[in-house]
C-alpha positions in Angstrom: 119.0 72.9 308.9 120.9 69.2 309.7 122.6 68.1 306.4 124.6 65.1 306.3 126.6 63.2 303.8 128.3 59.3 303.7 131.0 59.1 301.4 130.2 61.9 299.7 126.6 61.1 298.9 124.5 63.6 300.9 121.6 62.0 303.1 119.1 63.1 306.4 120.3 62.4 309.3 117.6 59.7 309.7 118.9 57.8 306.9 122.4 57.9 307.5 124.3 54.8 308.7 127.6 53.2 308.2 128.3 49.7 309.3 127.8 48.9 313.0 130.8 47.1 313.0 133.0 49.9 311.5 136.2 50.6 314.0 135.1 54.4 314.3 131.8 53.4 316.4 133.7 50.4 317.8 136.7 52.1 319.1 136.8 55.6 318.9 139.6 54.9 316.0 138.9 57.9 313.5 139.8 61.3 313.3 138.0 64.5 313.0 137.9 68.4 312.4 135.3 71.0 313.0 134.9 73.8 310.3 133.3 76.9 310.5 131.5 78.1 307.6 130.8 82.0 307.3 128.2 83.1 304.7 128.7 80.4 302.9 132.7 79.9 302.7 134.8 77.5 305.0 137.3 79.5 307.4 141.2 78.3 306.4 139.4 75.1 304.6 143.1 74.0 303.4 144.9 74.4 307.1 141.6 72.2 308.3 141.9 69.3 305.9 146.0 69.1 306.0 145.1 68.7 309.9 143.1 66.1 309.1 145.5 64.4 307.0 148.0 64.9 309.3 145.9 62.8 312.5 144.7 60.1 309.8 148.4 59.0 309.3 149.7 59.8 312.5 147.2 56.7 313.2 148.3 54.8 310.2 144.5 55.6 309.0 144.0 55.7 304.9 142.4 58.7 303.5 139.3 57.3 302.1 138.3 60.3 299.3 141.4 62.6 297.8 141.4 66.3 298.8 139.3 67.2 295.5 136.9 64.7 296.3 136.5 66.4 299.9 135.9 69.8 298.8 133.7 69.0 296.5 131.6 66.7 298.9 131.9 70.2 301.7 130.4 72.5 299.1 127.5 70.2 298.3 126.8 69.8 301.9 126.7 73.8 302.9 124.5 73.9 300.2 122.4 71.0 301.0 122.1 72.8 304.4 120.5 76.2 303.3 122.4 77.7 305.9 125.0 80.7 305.0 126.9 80.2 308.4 127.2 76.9 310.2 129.6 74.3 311.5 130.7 70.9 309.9 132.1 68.0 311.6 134.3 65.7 309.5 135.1 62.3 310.3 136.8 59.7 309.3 136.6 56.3 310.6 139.5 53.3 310.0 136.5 51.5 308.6 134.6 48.0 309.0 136.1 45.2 310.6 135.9 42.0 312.8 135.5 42.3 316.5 138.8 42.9 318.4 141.0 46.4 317.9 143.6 45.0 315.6 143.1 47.2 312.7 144.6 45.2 310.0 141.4 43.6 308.6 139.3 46.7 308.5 138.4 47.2 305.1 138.0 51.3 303.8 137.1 53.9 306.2 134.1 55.8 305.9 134.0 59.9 305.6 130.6 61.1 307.4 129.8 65.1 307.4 127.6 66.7 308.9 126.4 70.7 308.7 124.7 72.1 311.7 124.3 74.7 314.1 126.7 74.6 317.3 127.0 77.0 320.0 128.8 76.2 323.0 127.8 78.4 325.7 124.7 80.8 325.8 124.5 84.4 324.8 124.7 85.9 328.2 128.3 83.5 329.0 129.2 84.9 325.8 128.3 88.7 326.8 129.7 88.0 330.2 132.3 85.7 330.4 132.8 81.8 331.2 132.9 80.6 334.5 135.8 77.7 334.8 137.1 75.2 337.4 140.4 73.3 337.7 139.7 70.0 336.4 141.5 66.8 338.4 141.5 65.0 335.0 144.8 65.2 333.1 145.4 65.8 329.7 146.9 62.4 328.6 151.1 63.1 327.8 152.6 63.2 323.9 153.8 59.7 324.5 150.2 58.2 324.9 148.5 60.0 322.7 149.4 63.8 320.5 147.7 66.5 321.6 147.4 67.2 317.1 145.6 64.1 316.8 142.0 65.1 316.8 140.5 61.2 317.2 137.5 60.3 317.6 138.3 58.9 321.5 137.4 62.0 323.5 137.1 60.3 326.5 139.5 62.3 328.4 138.1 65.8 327.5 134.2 64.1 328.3 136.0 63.3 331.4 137.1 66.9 332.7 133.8 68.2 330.7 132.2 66.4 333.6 133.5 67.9 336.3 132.9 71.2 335.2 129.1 70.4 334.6 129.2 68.7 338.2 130.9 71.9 339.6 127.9 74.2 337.7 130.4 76.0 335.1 130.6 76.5 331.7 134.1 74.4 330.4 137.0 73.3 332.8 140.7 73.6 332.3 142.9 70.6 331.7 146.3 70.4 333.3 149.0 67.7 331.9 150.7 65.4 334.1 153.2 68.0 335.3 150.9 70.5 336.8 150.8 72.9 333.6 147.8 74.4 331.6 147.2 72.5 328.3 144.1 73.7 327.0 139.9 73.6 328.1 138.0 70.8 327.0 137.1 71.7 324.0 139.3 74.9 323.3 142.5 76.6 323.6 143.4 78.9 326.7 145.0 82.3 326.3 145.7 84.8 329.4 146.6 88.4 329.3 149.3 89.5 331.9 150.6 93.2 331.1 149.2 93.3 327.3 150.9 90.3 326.6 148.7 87.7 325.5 150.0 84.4 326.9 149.0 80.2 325.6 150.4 77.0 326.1 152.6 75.4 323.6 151.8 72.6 322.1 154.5 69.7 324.3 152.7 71.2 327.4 149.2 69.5 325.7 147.8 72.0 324.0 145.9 71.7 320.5 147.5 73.4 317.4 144.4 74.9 316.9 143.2 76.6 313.5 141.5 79.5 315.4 144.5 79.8 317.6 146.9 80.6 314.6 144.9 83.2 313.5 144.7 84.6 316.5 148.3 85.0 316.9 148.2 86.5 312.9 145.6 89.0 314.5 147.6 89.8 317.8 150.5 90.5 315.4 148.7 92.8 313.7 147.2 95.1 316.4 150.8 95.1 318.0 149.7 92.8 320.7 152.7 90.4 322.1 151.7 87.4 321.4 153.8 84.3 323.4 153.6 80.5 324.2 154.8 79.9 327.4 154.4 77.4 329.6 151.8 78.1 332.5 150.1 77.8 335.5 146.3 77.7 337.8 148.6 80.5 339.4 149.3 82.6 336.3 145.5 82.0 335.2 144.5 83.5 338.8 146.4 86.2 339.0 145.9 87.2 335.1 144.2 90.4 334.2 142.1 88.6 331.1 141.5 85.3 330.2 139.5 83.9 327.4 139.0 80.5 325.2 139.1 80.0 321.5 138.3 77.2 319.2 136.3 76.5 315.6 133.4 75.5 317.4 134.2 78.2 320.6 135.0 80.9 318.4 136.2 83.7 321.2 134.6 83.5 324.7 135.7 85.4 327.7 136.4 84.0 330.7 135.4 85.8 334.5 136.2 83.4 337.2 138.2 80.6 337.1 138.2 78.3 340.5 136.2 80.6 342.4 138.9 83.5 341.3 137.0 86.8 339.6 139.4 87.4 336.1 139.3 91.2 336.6 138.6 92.7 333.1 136.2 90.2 331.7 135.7 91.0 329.0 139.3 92.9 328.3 140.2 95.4 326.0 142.5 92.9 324.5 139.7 90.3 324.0 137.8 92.8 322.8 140.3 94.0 320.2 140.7 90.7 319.1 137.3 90.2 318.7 136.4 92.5 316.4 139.6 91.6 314.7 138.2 88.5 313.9 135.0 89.5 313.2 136.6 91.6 310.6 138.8 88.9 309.1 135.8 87.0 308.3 135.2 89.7 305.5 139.1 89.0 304.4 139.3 86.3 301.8 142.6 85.8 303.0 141.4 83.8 305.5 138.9 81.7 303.1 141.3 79.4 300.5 138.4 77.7 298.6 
């Protein structure tokens, strides 16, 4: 079941509303994180919201509600849900102001949740593996605009989601402006080459994702070489697994890429790692409410 809140007030989605003239619906000029919540508890709440933090001053963007005030607004909302597992998507707009994008007369920002089910591919792409193209939309460089700024502007990854949905496959993989691999749309890329599992770093465009990091805990623990290394189409072709990962992905294999068959799909090293993180979401390790 939807369940949304404003400010920490929780509401239906039919009657939430901010201000039409708020610089989030204007502009794109917010930030955002998606959370994962598994039977009730928020996977690595604290990592999510310093993220958060993190992309609201990187764009100069007040906090509108102090941490205690957020958590206390996230429980009331997976509650409000009656839903044990779900996703949440945080925002935070700069707030309202007068027409034009100069952001110095926007008054506070507004903080919007909302609890939901997402899936990003079906059941059998999940069983099977993804099928991927190459898209010719680049991930924009670190001097226009961080790769750890999750804002609300996700033209460029709409843009590249396009072409894959043109193309008939299930996500497409971004390249930055020098010809490397910086992520999928929506998620972050890993190949396996030898047992090593292989990612972009985050200067080639890649997000510093949450899932990401505890995959590399994970891979550390089932004596997996983990690396981030610069890579190629080529490397992803000739890899012998490939697979995504993201809050909102979680793990999905990956069997062609470009018309290219990814051999073991899914791998044995996928497949470890899955039910390594299936099992971690027992840990409370991973859970720091």
């Amino acid at each position: 079941m939807q369940a949304c809140s404003i400010n920490g007030v929780l509401c239906t989605s039919e009657n939430a509303h901010i201000p039409v003239n708020d610089h989030g619906f204007l502009y794109g000029d917010g930030v955002f994180e998606g959370l994962r919540f598994y039977n009730g508890r928020i996977l690595k709440r604290g990592a999510h919201l310093q993220r958060l933090k993190n992309s609201a001053r990187a764009l100069s963007i007040p906090m509108p509600m102090e941490t205690g005030a957020l958590n206390v607004a996230l429980d009331q909302l997976i509650e409000a849900s009656n839903c044990r597992d779900g996703y949440i998507r945080l925002i935070v707009t700069r707030g309202s102001g007068p027409l034009g994008i100069d952001p110095r007369h926007c008054k506070a920002g507004n903080v919007v949740m909302i609890a939901d089910q997402l899936s990003m591919v079906s059941d059998s792409v999940r069983e099977l593996g993804a099928r991927l193209i190459i898209a010719s939309t680049r991930r924009l460089a670190g001097d226009q605009l961080d790769a750890r700024i999750k804002s609300l502007n996700y033209l460029n990854q709409i843009m590249a989601r396009l072409e894959a949905n043109d193309a008939g496959a299930d996500e497409a993989v971004v390249l930055n402006r020098a010809g490397y691999v910086a992520e999928g749309t929506a998620d972050n890329l890993f190949i396996v080459q030898s047992g090593k599992i292989i990612t972009p770093p985050v200067t080639d465009g890649a997000l510093e994702g949450i899932t990401r990091g505890i995959l590399a805990e994970l891979a550390g623990t089932l004596d997996i070489p983990f690396l981030e290394k610069s890579i190629t189409p080529y490397d992803i072709y000739v890899a012998d697994e490939c697979f995504l990962s993201g809050t909102g992905a979680e793990l999905i294999p990956v069997r062609e890429v470009s018309g290219r068959k990814i051999p073991q799909s899914p791998g044995p090293v996928y497949l470890a790692l899955k039910q390594a993180f299936t099992s971690a979401l027992d840990d409370s390790r991973f859970f720091d409410d």
